[in-house]
N, C-alpha and C positions, 0 to 999 in steps of 0.2 A: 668291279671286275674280279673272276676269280680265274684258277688253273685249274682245268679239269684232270679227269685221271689219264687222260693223253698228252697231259702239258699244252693242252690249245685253250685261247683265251673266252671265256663266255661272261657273258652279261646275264643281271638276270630284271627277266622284263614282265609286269605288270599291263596285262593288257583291256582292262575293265574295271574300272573306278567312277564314282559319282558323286559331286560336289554340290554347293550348293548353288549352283546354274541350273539344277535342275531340282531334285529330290535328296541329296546326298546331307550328311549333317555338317559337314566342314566344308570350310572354303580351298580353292582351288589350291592354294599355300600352306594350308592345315594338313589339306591330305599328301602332299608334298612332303610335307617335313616327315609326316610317318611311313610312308616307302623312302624317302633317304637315310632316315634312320635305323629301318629295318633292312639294311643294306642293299635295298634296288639298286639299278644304273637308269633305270626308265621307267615311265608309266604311260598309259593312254589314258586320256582323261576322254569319258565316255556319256556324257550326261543327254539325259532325252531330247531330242528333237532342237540341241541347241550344237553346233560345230564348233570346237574348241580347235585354235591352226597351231596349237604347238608352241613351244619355245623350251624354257629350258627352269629351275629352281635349285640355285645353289649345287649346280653341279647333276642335279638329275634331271635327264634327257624327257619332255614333256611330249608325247606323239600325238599329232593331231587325231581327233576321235568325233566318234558323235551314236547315239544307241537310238535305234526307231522301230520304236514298240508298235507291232501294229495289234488287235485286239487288244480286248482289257481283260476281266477276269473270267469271263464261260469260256477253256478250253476246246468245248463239245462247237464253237459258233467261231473259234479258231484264234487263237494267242500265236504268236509269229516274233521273236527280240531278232535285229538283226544289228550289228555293230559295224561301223564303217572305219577304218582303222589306216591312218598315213594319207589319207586324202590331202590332194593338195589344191584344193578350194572349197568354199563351202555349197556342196550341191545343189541349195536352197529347195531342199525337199519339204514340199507341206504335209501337214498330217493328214485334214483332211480329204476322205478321201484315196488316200495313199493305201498302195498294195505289194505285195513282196515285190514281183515284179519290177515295181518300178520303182523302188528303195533300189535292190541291185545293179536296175541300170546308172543309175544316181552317181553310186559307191565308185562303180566301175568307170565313168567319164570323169569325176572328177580323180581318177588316178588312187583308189583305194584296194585296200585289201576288204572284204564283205565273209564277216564272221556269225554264225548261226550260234544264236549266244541260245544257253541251256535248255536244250531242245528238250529235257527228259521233265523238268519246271513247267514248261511250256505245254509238253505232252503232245510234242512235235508228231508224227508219223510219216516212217522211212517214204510213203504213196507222194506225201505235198510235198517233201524233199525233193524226192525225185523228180517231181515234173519244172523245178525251177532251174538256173542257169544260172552262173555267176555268183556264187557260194565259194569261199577261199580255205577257209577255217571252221572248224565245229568245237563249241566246247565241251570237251569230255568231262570234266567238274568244273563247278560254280561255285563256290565258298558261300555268299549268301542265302544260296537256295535251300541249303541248309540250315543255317541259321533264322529261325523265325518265320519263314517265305512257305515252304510245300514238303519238306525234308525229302526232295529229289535232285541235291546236288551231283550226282553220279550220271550221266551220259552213254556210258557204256554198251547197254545193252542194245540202245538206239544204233549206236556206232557198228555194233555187231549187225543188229538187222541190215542195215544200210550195205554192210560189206558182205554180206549173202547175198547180195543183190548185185554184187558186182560196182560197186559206187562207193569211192575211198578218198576224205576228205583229211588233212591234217590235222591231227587233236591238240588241242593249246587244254590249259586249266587256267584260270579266270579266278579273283575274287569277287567282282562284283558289288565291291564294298560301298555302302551307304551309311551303316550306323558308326562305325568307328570307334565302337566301343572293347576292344579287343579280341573279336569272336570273326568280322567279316573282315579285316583287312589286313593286308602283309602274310598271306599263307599259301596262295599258289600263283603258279608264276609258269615264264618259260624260260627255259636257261640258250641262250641263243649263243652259237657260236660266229663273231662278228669282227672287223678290222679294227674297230672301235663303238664305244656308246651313241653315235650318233643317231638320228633318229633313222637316216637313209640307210647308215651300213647296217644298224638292227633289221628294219624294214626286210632290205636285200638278202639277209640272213635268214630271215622267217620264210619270204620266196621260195630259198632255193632248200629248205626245210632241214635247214642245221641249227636243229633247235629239241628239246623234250621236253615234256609239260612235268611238271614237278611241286611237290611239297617242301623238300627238301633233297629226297635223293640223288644222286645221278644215275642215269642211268642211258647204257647206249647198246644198240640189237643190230644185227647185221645178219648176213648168211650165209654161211660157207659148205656149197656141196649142199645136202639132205638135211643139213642143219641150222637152226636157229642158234647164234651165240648171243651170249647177255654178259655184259661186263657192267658192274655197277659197285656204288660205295654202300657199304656195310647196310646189309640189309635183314629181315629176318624171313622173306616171302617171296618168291618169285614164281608170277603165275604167265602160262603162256596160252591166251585164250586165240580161239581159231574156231574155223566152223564144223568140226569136229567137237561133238557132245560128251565126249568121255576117252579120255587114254591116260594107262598110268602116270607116265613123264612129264602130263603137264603142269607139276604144282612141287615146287619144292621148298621145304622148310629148314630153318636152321638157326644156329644166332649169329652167325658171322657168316653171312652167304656175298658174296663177290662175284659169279660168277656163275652163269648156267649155261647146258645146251636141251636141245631139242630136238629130237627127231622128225624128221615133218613125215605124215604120213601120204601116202597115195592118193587121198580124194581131197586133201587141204587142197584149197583156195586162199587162204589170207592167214597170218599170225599177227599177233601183237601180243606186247610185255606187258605187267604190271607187276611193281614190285613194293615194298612196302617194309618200312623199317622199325623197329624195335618202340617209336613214340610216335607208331601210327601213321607215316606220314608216308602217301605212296608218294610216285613217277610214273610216270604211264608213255609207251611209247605209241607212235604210228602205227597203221597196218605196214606189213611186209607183203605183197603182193607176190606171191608163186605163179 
């Protein structure tokens, strides 16, 4: 647990990891001890098409999970990751056969959060997004998709498509870690503001969307009046993407940047933060919906 720059308590939570229950290189305790070590409070442990119900490893908070790949490798014939996150049974979904569809209903009966895991990897399009129901979460970055996998860990643009469409999902960032060799694991995260580490109050916190997807920064956006404000820990970049293609205001640089605003213009529909710190490491926040 830490104190953010409001003095409120956040956890910081790992929600896509891979063991060797399924394809992951470490065991369910190996990868355990490298997010406790690397100061998690929690992880979801995510392995394919096998349900992990949770518990706990020396003090860090284990969330129940489970990731269901549907396609394999021709995006053009359709790749689909969907992550089922807090379920509180195991839905006994086969593969199979199996289609988004009915992964979400799955997710959704047995009591889960249903995360649209690296759509930009995947090579998602906003059109199949759109026609599906019961999607909770999207990953705006993947840490492994980078490493080794497609080098399209970034989601953003997807996210942008998506919210010109009018269709606004919460953006988490994911490692996704499988290799464990110091490149895919312990790097993005959600910083969750919560009553405690437990699996439910994290959970209930992700819900009600007191949370921002991070590398390391903090960073928090709100709106007051015509403007967008940005409060954040030492950064050197803060960009304020919308569906506006070009205004001077949107991109500030500096080396000690804290803090921005934003004029929102006339025909803005949505804003959202990214800010990015002096060793690289953004935060990315939600749309703002105008």
């Amino acid at each position: 647990m830490t104190t953010d720059l409001f003095g409120e308590n956040r956890y910081r939570v790992g929600l896509h990891l891979h063991t060797t229950r399924s394809d992951g290189r470490l065991s369910v305790e190996e990868a355990a001890y490298h997010y406790r070590s690397a100061g998690f409070d929690a992880v979801a442990v995510t392995d394919h098409w096998r349900y992990f119900e949770g518990g706990s490893y020396e003090g860090l908070t284990l969330i129940s999970g489970c990731e269901y790949n549907l396609g394999r490798h021709d995006t053009i014939s359709g790749v689909m990751h969907i992550l089922g996150l807090g379920m509180k049974k195991d839905p006994n979904l086969s593969r199979e056969g199996a289609d988004a569809p009915t992964v979400l209903e799955g997710i959704r009966a047995a009591g889960g959060l249903a995360v649209l895991a690296h759509p930009a990897w995947s090579l998602n399009t906003p059109e199949e997004v759109c026609a599906l129901e019961g999607i909770d979460l999207v990953e705006i970055y993947n840490t492994v998709s980078g490493v080794g996998q497609s080098s399209r860990p970034y989601s953003g643009y997807f996210a942008d498509l998506l919210a010109n469409r009018g269709v606004f999902y919460p953006l988490i960032a994911t490692d996704d870690a499988h290799f464990y060799r110091g490149e895919d694991e312990c790097k993005s995260f959600v910083s969750v503001k919560a009553e405690n580490a437990s699996a439910e109050a994290l959970l209930a916190g992700i819900r009600r969307g007191d949370f921002f997807a991070s590398q390391g920064p903090e960073l928090f956006v709100w709106r007051e009046g015509n403007e967008i404000a940005v409060r954040c820990s030492e950064c050197c970049s803060i960009d304020f993407l919308s569906n506006t293609s070009y205004a001077k205001d949107k991109m500030l640089r500096g080396e000690n940047l804290r803090e921005g605003r934003y004029t929102v213009k006339e025909w803005e529909k949505w804003v959202r933060v990214e800010v990015c710190d002096k060793m690289g490491r953004y935060a990315w926040s939600s749309a703002i919906v105008l």
